[in-house]
Structures are given as C-alpha cells and as structure tokens.
N, C-alpha and C positions, 0 to 999 in steps of 0.2 A: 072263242076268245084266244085270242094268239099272245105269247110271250116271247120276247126277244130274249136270249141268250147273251151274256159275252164272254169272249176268248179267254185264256186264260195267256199272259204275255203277250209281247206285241206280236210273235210271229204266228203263223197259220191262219187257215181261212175261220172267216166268219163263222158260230154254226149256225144251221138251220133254226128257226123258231119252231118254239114246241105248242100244239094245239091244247090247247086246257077244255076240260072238258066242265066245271064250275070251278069258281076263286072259293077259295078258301073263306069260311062265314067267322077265321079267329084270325090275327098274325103271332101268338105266341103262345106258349103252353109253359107253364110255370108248374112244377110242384108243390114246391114249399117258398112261397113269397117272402118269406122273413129272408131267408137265406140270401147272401149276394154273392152269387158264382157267374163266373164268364158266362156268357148261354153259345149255346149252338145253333149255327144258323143252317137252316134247312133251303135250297132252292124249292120256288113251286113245281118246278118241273119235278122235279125228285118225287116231293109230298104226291103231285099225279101218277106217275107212274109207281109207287105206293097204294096208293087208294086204288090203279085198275089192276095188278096183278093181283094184291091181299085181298082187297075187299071184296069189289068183285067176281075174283077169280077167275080173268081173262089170261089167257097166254101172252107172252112176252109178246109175240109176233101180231097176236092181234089189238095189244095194248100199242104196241107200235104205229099200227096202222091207224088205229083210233087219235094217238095226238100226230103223226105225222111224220114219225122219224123209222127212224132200224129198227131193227131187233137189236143188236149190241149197244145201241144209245140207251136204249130203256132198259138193257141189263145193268151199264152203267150207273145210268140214275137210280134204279133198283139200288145195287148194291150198294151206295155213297147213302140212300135214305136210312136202309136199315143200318147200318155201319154208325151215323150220325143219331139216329133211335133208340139202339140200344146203348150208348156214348151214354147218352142222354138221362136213359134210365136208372144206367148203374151206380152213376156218377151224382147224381142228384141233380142234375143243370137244365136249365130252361132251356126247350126249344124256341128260337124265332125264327119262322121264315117270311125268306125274305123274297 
C-alpha cells in the first residue's frame, strides 16, 4: 500500500512515497472522551515507522528498506511519532491520524 506524502511549503522537491505495510484498523485514539482537547495528529507514515522499529523490532535501516525510504527518513518519522506519542500521553490529548 503506498501513501503519498506532502511537502511542507511551496519550495523543495516532492517526497518520495512511503510503503505501508497495513492501514491502520483505528484513525484516532481518545483517552478520556468527555474531555474536549485539541488532538494530535499523527502521519501514517510516522504511526509505520513506530510500529516497525518498536514493535517489531527492526533496525531503522531495515525499516527503511521495508516501506521504501532512508534510514534518516524513518529516523525522522521515528522521532515526530514518539515526540507526537508521548505529547499525547502526558497531556491528556487524543491522537488522530491522519
């Protein structure tokens, strides 16, 4: 399953699209339902490269090669997921991704 990407601003190149390896079977993770806080939005790509380095326990570099990018892409994404995860956590705020 492939997922397009977009830039962020108008300049610089396209990025590459990232291979997904399943969609996601939720799009949002709520704590505490009553509560109405901003939520945070997760990319899938992010939520992927989460699920093969944690879960799994693959190396960056072969998580890379798994959806289709670098090693410094999926460190990227890595570190915005957990960054955005534990935001999440602390905070009380609903994950969505998007």
């Amino acid at each position: 399953m492939w997922r397009q990407r977009r830039r962020r601003g108008r300049r610089g190149r396209f990025p590459k699209p990232v291979t997904l390896g399943m969609a996601p079977p939720i799009t949002n993770f709520s704590p505490n339902p009553t509560r109405s806080a901003a939520p945070i939005f997760i990319d899938v790509a992010e939520l992927e490269a989460l699920r093969l380095v944690d879960l799994e326990k693959l190396s960056q570099e072969d998580a890379g090669k798994r959806m289709g990018v670098s090693r410094g892409t999926v460190w990227r994404l890595l570190h915005n997921a957990r960054k955005k995860t534990a935001q999440a956590l602390t905070e009380g705020r609903p994950l969505q991704i998007i």
